[in-house]
N, C-alpha and C positions, 0 to 999 in steps of 0.2 A: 470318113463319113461322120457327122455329127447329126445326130437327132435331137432336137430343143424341145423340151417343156415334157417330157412324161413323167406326168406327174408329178409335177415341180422340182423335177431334176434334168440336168443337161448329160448325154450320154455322149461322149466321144470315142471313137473307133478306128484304128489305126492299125492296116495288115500289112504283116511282116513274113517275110517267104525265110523258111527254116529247112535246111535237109530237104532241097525238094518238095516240100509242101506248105499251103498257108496257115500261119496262125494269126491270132489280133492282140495287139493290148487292148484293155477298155479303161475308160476313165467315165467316173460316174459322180457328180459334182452336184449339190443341191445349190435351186436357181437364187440367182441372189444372195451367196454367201460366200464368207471368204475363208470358210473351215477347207481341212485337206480333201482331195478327191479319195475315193475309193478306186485303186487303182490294179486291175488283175490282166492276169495272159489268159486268154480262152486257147486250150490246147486244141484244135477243132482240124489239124491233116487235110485241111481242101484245096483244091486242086486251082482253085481259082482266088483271087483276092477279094472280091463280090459275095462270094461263096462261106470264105471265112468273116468277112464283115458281118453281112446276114446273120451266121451263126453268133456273133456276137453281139448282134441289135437286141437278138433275141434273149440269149444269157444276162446280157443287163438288164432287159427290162424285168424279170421275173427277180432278177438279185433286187431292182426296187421294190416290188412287187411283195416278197418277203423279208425286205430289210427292217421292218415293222415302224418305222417313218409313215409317219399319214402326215399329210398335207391339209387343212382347212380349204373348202371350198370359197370360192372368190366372195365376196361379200355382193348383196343383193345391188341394184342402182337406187336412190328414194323414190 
């Protein structure tokens, strides 16, 4: 599952089934740049792959969210 553009970062999501339940990597990549991704395992036991994804759309958006990265808003049109 990839999510584009929050907040000027690209979120990729990739669940992996562990011991009988779901966990995800996430890769957290700011857009248009060729610096390394931020790269974690959301440990989240769901039961589903959907389930754990979700739980990891959510985890990275809030890791953007607090990562203290702000993004300039787009510039006006003339």
């Amino acid at each position: 599952m990839i999510v584009d553009y929050y907040r000027g970062f690209r979120i990729e999501v990739t669940a992996q089934h562990v011991d009988g339940a779901w966990d995800a990597e996430v890769r957290v990549r700011r857009t248009l740049s060729d610096g390394k991704p931020h790269v974690d395992r959301v440990m989240c036991h769901k039961s589903t792959a959907k389930a754990a994804e979700d739980r990891a759309v959510r985890y990275a958006r809030r890791w953007v969210d607090r990562s203290g990265v702000r993004t300039r808003p787009p510039p006006e049109p003339p």
